[in-house]
VMD Tcl script that draws the C-alpha trace (Angstrom):
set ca {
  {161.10 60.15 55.71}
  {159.93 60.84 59.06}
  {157.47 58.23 60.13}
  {157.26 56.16 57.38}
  {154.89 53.70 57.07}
  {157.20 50.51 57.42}
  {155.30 46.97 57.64}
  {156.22 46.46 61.35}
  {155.12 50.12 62.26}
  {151.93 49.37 60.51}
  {151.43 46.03 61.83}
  {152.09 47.63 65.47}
  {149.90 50.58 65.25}
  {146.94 49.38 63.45}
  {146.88 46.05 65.91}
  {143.44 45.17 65.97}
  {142.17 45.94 69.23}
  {139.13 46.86 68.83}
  {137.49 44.79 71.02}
  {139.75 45.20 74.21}
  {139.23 48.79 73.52}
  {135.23 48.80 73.32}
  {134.75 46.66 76.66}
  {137.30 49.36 78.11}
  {135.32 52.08 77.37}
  {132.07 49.74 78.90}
  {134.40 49.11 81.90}
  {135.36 52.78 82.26}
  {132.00 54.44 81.92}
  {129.98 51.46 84.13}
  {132.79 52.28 86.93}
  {132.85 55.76 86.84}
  {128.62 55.80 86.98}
  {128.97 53.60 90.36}
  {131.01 55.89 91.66}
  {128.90 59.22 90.76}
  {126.00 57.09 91.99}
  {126.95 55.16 95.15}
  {129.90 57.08 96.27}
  {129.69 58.48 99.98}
  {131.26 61.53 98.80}
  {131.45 61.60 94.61}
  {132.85 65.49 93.91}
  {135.79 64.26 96.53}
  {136.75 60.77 95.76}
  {140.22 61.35 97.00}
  {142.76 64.40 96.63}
  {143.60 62.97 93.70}
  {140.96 62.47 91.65}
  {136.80 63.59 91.76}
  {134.14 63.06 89.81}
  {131.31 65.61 89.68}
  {129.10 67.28 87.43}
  {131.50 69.55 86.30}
  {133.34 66.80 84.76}
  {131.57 63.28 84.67}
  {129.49 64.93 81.24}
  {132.50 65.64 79.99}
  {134.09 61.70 80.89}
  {130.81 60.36 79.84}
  {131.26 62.21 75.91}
  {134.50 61.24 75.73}
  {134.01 57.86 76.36}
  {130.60 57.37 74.11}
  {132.85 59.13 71.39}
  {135.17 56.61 71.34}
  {132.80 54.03 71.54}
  {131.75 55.52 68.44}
  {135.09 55.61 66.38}
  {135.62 52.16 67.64}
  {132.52 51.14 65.70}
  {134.79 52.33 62.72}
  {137.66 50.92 62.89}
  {139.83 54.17 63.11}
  {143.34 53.70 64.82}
  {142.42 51.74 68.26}
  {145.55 52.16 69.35}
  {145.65 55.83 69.34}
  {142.39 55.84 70.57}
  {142.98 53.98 74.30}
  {145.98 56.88 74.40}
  {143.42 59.79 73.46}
  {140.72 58.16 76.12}
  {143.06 57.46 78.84}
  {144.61 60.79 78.77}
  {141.38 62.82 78.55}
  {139.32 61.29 81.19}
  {142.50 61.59 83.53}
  {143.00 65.09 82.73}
  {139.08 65.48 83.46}
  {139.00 63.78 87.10}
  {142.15 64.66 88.39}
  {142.30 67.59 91.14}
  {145.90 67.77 90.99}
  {147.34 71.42 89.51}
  {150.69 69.27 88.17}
  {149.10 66.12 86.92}
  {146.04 68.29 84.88}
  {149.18 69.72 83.62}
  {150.49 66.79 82.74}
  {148.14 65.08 81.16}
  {146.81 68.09 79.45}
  {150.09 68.29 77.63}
  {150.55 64.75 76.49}
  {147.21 64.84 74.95}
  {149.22 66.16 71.89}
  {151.17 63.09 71.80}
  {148.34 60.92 70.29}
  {147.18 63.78 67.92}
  {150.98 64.49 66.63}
  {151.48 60.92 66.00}
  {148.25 61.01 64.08}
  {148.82 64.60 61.81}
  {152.68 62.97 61.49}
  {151.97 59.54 60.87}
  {148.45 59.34 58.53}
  {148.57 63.14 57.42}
  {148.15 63.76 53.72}
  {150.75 66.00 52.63}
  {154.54 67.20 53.38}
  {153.07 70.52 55.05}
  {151.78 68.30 58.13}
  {155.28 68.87 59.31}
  {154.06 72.70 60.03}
  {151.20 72.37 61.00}
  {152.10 70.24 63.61}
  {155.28 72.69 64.94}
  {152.20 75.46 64.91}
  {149.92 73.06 66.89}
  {153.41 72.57 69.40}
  {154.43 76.11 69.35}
  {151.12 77.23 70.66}
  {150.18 75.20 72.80}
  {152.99 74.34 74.71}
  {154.85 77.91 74.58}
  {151.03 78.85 75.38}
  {151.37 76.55 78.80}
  {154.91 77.35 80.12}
  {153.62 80.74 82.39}
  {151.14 77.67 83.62}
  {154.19 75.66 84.51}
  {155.79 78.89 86.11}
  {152.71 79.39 88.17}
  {152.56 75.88 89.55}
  {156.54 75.04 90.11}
  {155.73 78.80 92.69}
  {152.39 76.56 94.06}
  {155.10 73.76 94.78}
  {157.61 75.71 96.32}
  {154.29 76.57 98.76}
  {153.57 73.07 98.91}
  {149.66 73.83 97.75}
  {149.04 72.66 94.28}
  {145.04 71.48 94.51}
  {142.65 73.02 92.51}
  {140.46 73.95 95.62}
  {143.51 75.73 97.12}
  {144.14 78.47 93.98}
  {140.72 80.34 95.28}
  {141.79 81.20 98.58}
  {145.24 81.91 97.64}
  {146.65 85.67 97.61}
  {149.08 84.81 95.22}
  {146.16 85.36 92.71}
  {146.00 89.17 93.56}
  {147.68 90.51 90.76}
  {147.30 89.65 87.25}
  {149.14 86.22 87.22}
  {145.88 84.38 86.68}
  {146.04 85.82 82.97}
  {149.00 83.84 82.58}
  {146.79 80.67 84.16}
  {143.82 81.01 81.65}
  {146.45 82.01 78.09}
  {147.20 77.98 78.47}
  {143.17 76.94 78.58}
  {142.54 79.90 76.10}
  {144.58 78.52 73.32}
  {143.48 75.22 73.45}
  {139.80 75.74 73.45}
  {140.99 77.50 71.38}
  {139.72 81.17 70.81}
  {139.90 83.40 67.76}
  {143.39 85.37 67.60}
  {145.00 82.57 69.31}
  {143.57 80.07 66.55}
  {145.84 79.91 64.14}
  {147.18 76.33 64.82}
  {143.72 74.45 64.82}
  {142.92 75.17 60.87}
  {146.28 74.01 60.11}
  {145.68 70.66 62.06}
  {142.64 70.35 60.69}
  {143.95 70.23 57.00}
  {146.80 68.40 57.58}
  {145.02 65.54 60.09}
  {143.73 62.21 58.37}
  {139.79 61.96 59.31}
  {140.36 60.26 62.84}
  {142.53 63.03 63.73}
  {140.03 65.69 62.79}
  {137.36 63.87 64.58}
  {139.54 63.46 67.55}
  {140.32 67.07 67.67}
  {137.33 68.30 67.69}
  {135.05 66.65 69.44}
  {137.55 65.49 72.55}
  {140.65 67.98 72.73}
  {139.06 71.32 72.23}
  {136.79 70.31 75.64}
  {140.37 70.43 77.26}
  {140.64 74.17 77.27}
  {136.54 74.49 78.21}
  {137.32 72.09 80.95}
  {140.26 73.83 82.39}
  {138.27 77.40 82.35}
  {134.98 75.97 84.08}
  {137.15 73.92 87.31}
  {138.89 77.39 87.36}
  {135.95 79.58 87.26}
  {136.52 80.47 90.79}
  {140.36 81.33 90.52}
  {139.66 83.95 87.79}
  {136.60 85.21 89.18}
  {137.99 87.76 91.60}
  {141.45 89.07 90.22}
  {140.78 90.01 87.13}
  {137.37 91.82 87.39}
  {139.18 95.04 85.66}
  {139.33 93.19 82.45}
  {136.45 91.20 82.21}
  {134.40 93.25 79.92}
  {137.94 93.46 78.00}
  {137.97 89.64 77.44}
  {133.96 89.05 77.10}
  {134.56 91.98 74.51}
  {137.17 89.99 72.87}
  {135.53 86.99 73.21}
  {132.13 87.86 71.53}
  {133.54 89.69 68.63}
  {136.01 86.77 68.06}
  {133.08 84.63 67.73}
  {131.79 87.03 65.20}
  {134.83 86.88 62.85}
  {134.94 83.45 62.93}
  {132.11 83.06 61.57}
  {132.78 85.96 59.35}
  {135.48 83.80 58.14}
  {133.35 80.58 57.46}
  {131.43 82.60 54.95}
  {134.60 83.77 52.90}
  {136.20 79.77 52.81}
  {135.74 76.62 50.80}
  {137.61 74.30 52.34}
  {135.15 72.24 53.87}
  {137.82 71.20 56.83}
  {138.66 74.83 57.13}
  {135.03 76.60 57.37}
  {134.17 73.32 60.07}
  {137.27 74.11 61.96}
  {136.75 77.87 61.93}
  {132.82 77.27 63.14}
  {134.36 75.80 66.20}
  {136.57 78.30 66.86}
  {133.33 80.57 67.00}
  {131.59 78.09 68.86}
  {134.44 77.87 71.50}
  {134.93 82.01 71.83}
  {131.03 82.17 72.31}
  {131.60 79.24 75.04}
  {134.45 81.45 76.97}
  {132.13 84.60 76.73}
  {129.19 82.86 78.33}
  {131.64 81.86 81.39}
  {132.87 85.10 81.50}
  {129.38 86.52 82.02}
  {129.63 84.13 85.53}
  {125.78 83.41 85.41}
  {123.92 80.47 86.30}
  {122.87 80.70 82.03}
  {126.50 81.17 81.16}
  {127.57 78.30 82.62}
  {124.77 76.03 81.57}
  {125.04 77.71 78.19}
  {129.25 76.74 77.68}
  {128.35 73.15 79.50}
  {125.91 72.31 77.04}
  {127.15 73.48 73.85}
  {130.68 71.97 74.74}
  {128.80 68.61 74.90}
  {126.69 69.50 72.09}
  {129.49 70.43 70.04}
  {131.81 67.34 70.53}
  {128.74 65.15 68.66}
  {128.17 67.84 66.36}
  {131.94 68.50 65.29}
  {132.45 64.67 65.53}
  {129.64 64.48 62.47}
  {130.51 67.09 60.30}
  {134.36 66.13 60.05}
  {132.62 62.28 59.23}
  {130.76 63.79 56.58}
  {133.27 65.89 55.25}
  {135.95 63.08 55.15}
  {133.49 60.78 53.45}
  {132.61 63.45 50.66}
  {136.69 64.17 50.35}
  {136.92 60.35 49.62}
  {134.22 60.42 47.11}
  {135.66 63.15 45.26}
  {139.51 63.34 46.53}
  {138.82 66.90 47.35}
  {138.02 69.29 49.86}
  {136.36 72.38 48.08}
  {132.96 72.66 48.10}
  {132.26 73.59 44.75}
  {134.63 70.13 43.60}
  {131.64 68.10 45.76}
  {128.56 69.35 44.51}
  {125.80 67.01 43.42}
  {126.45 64.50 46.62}
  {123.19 64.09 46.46}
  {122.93 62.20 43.33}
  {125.77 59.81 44.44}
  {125.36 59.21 47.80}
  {122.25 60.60 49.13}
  {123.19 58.49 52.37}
  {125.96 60.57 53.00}
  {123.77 63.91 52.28}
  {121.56 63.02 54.82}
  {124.62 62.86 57.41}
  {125.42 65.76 56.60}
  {121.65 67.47 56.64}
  {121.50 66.58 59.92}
  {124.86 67.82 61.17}
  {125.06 70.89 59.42}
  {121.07 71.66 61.39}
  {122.76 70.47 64.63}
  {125.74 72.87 64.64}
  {123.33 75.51 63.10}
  {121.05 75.24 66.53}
  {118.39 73.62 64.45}
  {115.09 72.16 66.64}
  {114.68 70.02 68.44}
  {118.57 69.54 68.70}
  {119.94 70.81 72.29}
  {122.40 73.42 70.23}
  {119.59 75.36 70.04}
  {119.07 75.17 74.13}
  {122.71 76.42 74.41}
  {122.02 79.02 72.06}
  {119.06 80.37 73.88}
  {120.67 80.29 76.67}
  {123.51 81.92 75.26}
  {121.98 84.64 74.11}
  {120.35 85.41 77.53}
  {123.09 85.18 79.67}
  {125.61 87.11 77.43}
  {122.93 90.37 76.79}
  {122.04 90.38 80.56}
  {125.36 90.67 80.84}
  {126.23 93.36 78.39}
  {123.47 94.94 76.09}
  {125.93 96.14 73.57}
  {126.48 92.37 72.84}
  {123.35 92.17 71.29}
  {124.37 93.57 67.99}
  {127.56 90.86 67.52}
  {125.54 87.96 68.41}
  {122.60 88.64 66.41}
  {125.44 88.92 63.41}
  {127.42 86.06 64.81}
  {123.65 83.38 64.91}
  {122.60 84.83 61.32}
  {125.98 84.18 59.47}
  {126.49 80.71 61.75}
  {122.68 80.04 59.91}
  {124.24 81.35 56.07}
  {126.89 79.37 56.10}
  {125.44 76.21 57.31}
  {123.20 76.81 54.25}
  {125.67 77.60 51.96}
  {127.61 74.38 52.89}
  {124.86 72.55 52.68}
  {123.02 73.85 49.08}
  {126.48 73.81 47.07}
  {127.59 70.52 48.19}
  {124.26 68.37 48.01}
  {123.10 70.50 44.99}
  {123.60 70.93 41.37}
  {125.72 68.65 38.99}
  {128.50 65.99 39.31}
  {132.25 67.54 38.50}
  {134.06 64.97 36.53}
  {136.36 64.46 39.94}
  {133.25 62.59 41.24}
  {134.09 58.66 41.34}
  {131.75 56.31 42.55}
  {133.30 54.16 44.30}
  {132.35 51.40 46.74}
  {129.49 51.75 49.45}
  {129.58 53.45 52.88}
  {131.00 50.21 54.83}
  {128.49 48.95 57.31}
  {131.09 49.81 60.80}
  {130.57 53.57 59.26}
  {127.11 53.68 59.02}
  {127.20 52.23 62.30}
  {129.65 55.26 63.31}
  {127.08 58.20 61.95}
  {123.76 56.36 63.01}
  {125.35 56.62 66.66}
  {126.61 59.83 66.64}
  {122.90 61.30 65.74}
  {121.66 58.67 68.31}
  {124.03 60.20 70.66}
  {122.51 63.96 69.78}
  {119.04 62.71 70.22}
  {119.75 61.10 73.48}
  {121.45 63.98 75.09}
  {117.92 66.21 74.37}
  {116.14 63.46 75.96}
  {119.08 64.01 79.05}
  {118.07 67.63 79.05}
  {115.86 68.01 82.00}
  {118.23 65.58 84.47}
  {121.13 68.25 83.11}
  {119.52 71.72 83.78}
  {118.53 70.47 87.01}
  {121.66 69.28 88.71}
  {123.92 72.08 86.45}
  {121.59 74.74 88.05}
  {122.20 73.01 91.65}
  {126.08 72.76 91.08}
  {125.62 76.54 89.86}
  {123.58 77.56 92.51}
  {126.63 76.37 95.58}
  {129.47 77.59 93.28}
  {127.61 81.23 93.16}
  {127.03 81.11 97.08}
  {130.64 80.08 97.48}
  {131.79 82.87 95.27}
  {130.20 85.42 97.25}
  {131.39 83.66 101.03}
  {134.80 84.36 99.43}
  {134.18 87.51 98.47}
  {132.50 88.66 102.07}
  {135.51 86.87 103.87}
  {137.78 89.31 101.43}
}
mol new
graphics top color blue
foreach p $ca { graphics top sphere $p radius 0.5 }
foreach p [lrange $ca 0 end-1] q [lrange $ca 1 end] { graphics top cylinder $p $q radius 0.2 }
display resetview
């Protein structure tokens, strides 16, 4: 059988490095704060790499995240792949190395699915996770092997190019769309989700989703102009995709499917706002991308920990949590009123401003959104009353206690959510004075046009 778990595979991959990994992530974040801090010139570090605020909330997640599955034990291994391949593809300012590295981010995540998934049908999902993403990026490898026969492949180059006068950029943002990933080019990310072991999940969608947001914020200026025929095409799409995503989330009860179709809904809502290109859209898709990476980090916890309590994934097979492990219940409380935009949580900061920015952008969004925030709030509920609620199915085992490294895990991931409201001022003010030169530089192009 493919990947079968020999005793020298599992001796190599579950090596404990824990510990090298941890003061790595210390290392990594203490180095790249210096530099944001102290450097002479921190958005340009080199024309290789930069760290800005685009990015270095996005490197900063990632990094506490990992801190945070470190606390548990999960894979270590796998982990120092997922970390070091993230934060490059989030500094770098090369076209062909973001490509790159935003490609071999599957690597760790296939060898999870492949290696710790739970059934035969892993073997699917994983050639749908490969099919679309990486059919999804070859026009993006077209595109740049035409910036390298020009010699230009920088990010800062692609605005002031007139190669992006036609509709190629399209082909630029299919590669970013699909991994956020959108709804109608979803399909792959409930399949991972069911077929991933609880790392994977966890992995996937706190730290690999941001991949695709990243991509579409550092190329906010390259799609900006060409494609201003089809905007209110692709916010259209966009804002009702949100909508039937969490249409959908109603209608499951797999608890790994409704989780990983409320961040598809999250993630369309986040390409809407920065397709509205406002100073709230932006904010708006910044925030709830950080927001959601805690968030989705939680519920997949939560969800895992309930499947091992009751070795199953329906809701209705884990009712009555409560009475067994009110711990985990109280996980779960809080993460299901995080992704919900409960107070004080900042979800519900990137859901105000989501709402403003997308309805001064287009009134007739009003209607979706309002359906799209009531049936995020019902099903969040419904989760939430079947599973803590009611009486133990005879599936229910008790088992042994939370282990201390994963109480350690959840504790830190709502310390995490707390912490980032109390990071909410600093945020809105240097996102609004990043916003405020990327605007002004938007509109120098578009007078020198």
């Amino acid at each position: 059988m493919f990947f079968n778990k020999s005793v020298f595979f599992k001796m190599f991959w579950n090596i404990k490095v824990t510990n090298f990994s941890m003061f790595m992530n210390f290392f990594i974040f203490l180095t790249l704060y210096l530099m944001f801090q102290y450097g002479d010139n921190p958005s340009n570090l080199s024309s290789t790499f930069i760290i800005d605020m685009f990015n270095f909330p996005i490197i900063i997640m990632t990094i506490f995240l990992m801190m945070t599955y470190n606390l548990a034990n999960f894979y270590s291994l796998n982990l120092i792949m997922i970390m070091f391949f993230s934060c490059i593809t989030f500094s770098v300012n090369s076209l062909i190395l973001f490509y790159i590295f935003f490609e071999l981010n599957l690597v760790p995540i296939f060898l999870l699915i492949m290696g710790w998934g739970y059934q035969p049908e892993r073997i699917y999902a994983t050639k749908m996770m490969i099919m679309y993403t990486l059919f999804g990026s070859l026009p993006m490898l077209v595109m740049l092997i035409n910036f390298q026969m020009m010699d230009q492949i920088s990010i800062s180059f692609l605005s002031q190019s007139s190669f992006f006068d036609n509709i190629m950029p399209i082909f630029m943002i299919l590669a970013l769309l699909i991994k956020l990933p959108i709804f109608l080019l979803h399909m792959w990310l409930p399949l991972a989700h069911v077929e991933a072991p609880l790392m994977g999940s966890m992995v996937l969608a706190s730290v690999m989703l941001k991949l695709g947001g990243y991509g579409l914020v550092r190329l906010m200026s390259v799609v900006m102009n060409p494609i201003n025929s089809l905007n209110h095409f692709l916010f259209s799409i966009f804002i009702m995709g949100g909508t039937m995503a969490m249409l959908f989330c109603i209608t499951q009860v797999d608890l790994k499917i409704i989780i990983a179709y409320s961040s598809v809904g999250h993630m369309s809502m986040v390409a809407a706002t920065l397709f509205s290109y406002s100073w709230s859209g932006f904010l708006a898709a910044m925030i709830m991308m950080i927001a959601h990476g805690f968030t989705s980090s939680l519920m997949f916890f939560c969800a895992g920990m309930m499947y091992m309590k009751s070795n199953s994934r329906h809701m209705l097979m884990n009712k009555g949590t409560l009475t067994l492990s009110p711990k985990i219940v109280l996980f779960w409380f809080l993460a299901l009123l995080m992704n919900a935009g409960g107070p004080p949580k900042s979800n519900l900061m990137s859901e105000i401003l989501t709402v403003f920015s997308l309805i001064s952008t287009s009134y007739f969004s009003f209607i979706p959104l309002v359906v799209s925030l009531m049936l995020g709030m019902l099903f969040n509920m419904k989760m939430y009353s079947i599973t803590s609620q009611g009486s133990l199915t005879n599936n229910f085992f008790s088992g042994q206690e939370l282990m201390l490294s994963w109480k350690m895990s959840a504790y830190f991931h709502i310390m995490l959510a707390f912490l980032m409201i109390l990071s909410m001022p600093y945020m809105m003010n240097f996102f609004s004075d990043l916003m405020f030169f990327v605007v002004l530089d938007y509109y120098q192009v578009e007078t020198e046009l």
